[in-house]
Backbone as CSV, one residue per row, in Angstrom:
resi,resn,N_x,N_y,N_z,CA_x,CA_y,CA_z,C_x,C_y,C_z
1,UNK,-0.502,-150.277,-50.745,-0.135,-150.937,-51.987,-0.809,-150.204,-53.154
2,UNK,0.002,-150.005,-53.986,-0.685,-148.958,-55.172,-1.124,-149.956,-56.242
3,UNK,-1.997,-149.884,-57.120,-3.098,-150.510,-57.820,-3.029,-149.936,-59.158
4,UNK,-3.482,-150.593,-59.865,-3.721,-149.790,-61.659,-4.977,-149.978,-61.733
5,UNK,-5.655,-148.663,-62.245,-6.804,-148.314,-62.895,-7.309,-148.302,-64.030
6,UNK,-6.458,-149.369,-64.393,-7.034,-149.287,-65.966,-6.871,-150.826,-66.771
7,UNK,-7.193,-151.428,-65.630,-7.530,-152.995,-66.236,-8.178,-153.051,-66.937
8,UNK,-9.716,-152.429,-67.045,-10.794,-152.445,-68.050,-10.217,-151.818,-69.237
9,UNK,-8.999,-152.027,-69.474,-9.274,-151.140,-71.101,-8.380,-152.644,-71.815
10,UNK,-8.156,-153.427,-71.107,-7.087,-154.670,-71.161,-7.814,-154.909,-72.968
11,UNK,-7.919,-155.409,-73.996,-8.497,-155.991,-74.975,-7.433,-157.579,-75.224
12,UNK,-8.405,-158.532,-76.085,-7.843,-159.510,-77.030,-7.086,-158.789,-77.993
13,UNK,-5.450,-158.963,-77.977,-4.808,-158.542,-78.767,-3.769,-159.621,-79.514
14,UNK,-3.607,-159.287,-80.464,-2.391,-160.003,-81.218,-1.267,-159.694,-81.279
15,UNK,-0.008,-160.090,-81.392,0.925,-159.582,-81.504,1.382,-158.883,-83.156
16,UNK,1.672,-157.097,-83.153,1.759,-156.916,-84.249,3.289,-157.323,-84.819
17,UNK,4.455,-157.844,-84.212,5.740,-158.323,-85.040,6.001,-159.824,-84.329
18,UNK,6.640,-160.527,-84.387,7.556,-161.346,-83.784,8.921,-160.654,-83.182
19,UNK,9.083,-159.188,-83.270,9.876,-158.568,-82.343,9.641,-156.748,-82.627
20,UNK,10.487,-156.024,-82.084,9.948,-154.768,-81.944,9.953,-154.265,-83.426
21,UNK,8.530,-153.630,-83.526,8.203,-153.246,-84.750,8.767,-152.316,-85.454
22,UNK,9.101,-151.192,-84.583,9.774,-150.215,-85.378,11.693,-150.634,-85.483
23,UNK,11.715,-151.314,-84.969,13.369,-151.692,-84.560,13.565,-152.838,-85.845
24,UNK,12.421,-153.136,-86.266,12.648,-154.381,-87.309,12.514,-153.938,-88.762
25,UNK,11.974,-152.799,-88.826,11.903,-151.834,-90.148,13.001,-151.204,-90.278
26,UNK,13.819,-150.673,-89.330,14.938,-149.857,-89.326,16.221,-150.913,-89.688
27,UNK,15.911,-151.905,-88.944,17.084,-153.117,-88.727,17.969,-152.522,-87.553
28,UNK,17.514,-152.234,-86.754,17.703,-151.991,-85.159,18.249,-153.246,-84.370
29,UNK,18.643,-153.673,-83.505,18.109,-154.489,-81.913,17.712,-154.042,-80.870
30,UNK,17.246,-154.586,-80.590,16.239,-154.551,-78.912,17.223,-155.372,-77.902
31,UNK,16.642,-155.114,-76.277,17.175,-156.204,-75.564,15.602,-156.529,-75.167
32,UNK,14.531,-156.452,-74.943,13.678,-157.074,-74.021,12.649,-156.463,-74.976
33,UNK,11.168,-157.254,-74.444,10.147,-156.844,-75.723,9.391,-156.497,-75.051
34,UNK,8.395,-155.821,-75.227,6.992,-155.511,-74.356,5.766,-155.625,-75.542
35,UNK,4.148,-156.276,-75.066,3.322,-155.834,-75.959,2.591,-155.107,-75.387
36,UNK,1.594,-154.072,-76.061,0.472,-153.167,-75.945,-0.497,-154.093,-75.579
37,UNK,-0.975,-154.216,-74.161,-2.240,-155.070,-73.897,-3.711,-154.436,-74.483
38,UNK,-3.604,-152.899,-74.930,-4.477,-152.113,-75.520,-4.546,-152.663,-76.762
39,UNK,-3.316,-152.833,-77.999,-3.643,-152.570,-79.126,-2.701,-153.850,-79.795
40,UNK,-1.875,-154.251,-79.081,-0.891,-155.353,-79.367,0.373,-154.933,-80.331
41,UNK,0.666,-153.302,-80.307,1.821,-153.182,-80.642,3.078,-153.794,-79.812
42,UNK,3.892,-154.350,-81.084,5.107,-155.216,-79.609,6.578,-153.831,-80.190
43,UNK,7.147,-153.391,-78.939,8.215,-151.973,-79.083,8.967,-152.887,-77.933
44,UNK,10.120,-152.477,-77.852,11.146,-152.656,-76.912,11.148,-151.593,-75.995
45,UNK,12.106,-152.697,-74.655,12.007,-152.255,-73.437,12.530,-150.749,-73.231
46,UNK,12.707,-150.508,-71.852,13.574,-148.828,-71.581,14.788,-149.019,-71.764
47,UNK,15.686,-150.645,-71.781,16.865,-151.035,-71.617,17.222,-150.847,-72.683
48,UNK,16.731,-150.799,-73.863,16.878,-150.854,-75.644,16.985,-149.656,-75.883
49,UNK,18.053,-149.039,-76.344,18.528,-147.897,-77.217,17.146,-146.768,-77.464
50,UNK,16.289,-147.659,-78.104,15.279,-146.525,-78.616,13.901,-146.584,-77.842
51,UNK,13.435,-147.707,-76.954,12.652,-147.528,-76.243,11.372,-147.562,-77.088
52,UNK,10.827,-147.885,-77.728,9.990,-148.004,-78.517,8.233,-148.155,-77.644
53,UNK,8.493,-149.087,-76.687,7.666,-149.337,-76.121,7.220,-147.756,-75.019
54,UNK,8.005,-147.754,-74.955,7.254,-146.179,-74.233,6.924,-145.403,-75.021
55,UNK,7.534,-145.063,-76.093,7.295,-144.029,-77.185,5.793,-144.731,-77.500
56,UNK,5.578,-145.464,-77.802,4.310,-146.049,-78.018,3.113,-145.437,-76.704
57,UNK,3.537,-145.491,-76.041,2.322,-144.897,-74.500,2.582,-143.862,-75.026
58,UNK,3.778,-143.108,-74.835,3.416,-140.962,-75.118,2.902,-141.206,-76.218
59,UNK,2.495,-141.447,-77.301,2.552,-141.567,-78.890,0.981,-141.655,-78.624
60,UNK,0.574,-143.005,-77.964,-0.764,-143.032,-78.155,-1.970,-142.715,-77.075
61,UNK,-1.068,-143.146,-75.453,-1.534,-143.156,-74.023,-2.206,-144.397,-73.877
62,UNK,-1.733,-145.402,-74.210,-2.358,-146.875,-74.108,-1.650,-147.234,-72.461
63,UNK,-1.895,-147.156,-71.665,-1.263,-147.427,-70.298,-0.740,-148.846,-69.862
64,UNK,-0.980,-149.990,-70.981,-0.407,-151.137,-70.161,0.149,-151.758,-70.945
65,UNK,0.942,-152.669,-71.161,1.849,-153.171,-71.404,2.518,-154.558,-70.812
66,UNK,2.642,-155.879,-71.705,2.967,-156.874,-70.777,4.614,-157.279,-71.277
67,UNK,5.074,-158.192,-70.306,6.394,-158.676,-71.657,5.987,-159.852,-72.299
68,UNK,7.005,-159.413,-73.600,6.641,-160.404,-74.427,7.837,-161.253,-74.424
69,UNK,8.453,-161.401,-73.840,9.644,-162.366,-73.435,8.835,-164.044,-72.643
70,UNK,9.432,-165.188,-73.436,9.260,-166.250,-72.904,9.602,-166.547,-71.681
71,UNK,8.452,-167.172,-71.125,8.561,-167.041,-69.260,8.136,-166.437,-68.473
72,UNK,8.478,-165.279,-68.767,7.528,-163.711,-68.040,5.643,-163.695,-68.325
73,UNK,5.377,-162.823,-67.282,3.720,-162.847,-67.597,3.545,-161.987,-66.918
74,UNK,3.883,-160.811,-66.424,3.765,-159.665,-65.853,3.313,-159.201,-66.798
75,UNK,2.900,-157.956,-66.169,2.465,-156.285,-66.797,2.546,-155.332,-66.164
76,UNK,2.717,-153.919,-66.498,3.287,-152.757,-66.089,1.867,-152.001,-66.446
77,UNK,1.761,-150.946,-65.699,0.571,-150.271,-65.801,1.865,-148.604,-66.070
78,UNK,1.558,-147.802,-66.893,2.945,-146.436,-67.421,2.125,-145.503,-66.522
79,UNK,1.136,-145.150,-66.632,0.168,-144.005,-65.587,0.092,-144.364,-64.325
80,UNK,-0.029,-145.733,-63.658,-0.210,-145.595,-62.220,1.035,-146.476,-61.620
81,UNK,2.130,-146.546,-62.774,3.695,-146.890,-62.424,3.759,-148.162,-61.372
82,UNK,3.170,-149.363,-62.082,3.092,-150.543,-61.089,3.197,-151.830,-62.234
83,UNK,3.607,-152.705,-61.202,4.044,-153.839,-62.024,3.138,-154.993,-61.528
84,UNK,2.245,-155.679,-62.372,1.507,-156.649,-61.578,1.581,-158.194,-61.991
85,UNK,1.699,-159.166,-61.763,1.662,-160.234,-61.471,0.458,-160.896,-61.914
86,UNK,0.176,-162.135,-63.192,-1.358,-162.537,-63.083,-1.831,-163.039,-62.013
87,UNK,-3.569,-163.010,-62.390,-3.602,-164.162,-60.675,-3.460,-165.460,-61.709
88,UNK,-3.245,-166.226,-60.370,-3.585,-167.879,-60.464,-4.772,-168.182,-60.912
């Protein structure tokens, strides 16, 4: 089972839009949101035209990422390519 190495960089973050930041300056849409568990930039998914949220990892190398979609509570680790689940 493969693991992410980079829980410790997790911080208290805020959300920087109520939807993807650069997609909301442009007047873009998104389909799905992700935030920066590093820095709390919120960019859209890979499913969204411009992908924002990844451009954000190459852009800065912040490796994790949760969704910001109601319901969901996962997170994706971009460097050790895993999707994890909170605990209970």
């Amino acid at each position: 089972m493969q693991t992410c190495t980079h829980l410790d960089q997790i911080n208290e973050v805020s959300p920087s839009a109520n939807g993807c930041e650069e997609c909301l300056a442009t007047g873009d849409t998104w389909v799905h949101l992700r935030e920066c568990l590093i820095c709390g930039h919120v960019g859209c998914c890979d499913s969204s035209k411009n992908k924002h949220a990844t451009k954000h990892f190459h852009a800065e190398g912040h490796p994790l990422v949760r969704s910001f979609e109601p319901g969901e509570a996962w997170i994706f680790c971009y460097v050790d390519n895993v999707v994890m689940e909170p605990r209970s």
